[in-house]
C-alpha positions in Angstrom: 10.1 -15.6 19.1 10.9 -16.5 15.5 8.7 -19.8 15.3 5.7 -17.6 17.1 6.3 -15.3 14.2 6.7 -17.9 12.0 3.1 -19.7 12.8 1.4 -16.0 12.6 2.5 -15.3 9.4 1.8 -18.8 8.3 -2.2 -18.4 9.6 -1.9 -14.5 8.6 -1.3 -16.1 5.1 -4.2 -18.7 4.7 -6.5 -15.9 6.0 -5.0 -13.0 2.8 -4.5 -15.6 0.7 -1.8 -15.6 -2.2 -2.0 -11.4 -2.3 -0.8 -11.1 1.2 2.0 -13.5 0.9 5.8 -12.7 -0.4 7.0 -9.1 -0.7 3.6 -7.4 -2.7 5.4 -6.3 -5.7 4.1 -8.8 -8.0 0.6 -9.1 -6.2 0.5 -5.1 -6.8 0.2 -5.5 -10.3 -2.9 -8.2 -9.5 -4.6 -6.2 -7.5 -4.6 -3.2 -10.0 -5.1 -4.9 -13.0 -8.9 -5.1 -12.0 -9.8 -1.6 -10.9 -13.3 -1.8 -9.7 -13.2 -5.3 -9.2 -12.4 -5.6 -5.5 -15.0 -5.1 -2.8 -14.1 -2.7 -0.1 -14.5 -5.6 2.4 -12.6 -8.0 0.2 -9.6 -4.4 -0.1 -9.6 -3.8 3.7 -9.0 -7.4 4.3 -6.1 -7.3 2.1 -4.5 -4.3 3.2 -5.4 -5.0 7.4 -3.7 -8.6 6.9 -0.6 -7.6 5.1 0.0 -4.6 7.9 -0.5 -6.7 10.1 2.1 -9.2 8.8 4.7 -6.8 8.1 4.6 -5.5 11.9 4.6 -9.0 13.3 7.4 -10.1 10.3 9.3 -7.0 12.1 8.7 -7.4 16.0 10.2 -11.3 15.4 13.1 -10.2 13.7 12.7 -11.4 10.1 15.1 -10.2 8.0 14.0 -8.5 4.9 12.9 -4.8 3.4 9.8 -3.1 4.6 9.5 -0.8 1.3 7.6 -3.4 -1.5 5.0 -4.9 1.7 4.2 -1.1 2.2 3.7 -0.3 -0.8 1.3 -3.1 -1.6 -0.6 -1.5 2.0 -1.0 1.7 0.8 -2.4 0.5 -2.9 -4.7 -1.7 -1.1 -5.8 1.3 1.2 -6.1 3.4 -2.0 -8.0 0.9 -3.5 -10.0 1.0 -0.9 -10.4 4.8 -0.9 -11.5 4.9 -4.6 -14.4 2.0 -4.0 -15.9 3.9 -0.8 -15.8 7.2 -2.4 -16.3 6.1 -6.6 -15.2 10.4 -7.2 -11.8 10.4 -6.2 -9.6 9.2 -9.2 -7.5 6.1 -8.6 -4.3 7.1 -9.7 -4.8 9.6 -6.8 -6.1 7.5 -4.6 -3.5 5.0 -4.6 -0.6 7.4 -5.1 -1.9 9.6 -2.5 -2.0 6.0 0.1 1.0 4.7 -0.9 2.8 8.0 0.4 1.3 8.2 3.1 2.2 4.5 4.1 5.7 4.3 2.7 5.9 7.8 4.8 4.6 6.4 8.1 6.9 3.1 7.5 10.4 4.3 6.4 10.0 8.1 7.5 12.3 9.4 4.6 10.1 12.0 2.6 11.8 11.7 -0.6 11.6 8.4 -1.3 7.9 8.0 -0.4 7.4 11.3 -3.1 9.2 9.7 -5.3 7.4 6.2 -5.4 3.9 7.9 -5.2 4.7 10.1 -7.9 5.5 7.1 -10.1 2.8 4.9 -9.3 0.4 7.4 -10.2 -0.9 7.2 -14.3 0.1 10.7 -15.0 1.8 13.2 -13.3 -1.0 15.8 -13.1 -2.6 12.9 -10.9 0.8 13.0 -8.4 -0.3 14.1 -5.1 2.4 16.8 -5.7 -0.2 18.7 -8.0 -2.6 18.9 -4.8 0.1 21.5 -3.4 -0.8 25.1 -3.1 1.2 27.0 -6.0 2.4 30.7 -4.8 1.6 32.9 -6.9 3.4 36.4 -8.2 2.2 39.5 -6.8 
């Protein structure tokens, strides 16, 4: 199963090219460096061919963490978000994605806040600051 793997990745690779490859943590810092500078097509790509590397990388049994690749998913998809809809702010948009990914990968709440929250520019952007305040009386 491992070479099988292996040989997806490797053609998963030449089709993402150098963003899709290694853990994302690096290529994160490419690919929001130039806000505005991806196409949708060209942001769906990336984030379609590193999901679907990360599930194939963990159905053969490759050893390695799942956090970094998911978080480099959920940028791409709020990346993606921002270009299709120009309104929505990017901090939230990729804040908002990356929690919802690193959510849906590792299912621990905190730590998928947590890295949202910091990846956003400011903290009024968090996706915290979306929640419904109670309010006295």
């Amino acid at each position: 199963m491992l070479p099988a793997g292996g040989l997806v990745l490797g053609l998963l690779g030449a089709l993402g090219g150098h963003l899709t490859l290694f853990k994302g943590l690096e290529e994160i810092k490419e690919l929001t460096a130039n806000i505005g500078g991806w196409s949708s097509g060209e942001l769906a790509k990336l984030a379609v061919v590193k999901l679907v590397a990360l599930l194939v990388a963990a159905a053969c049994g490759f050893r390695g963490g799942r956090i970094f690749p998911a978080v480099f998913i959920g940028a791409a998809f709020g990346l993606l978000t921002q270009a299709l809809v120009p309104e929505v702010h990017p901090a939230v948009a990729i804040s908002s994605a990356v929690l919802g990914v690193l959510l849906a990968t590792t299912r621990q709440g905190w730590i998928s806040l947590f890295t949202g929250a910091v990846l956003a520019a400011s903290p009024p952007c968090s996706p915290c600051s979306a929640w419904p305040r109670s309010r006295p009386g």
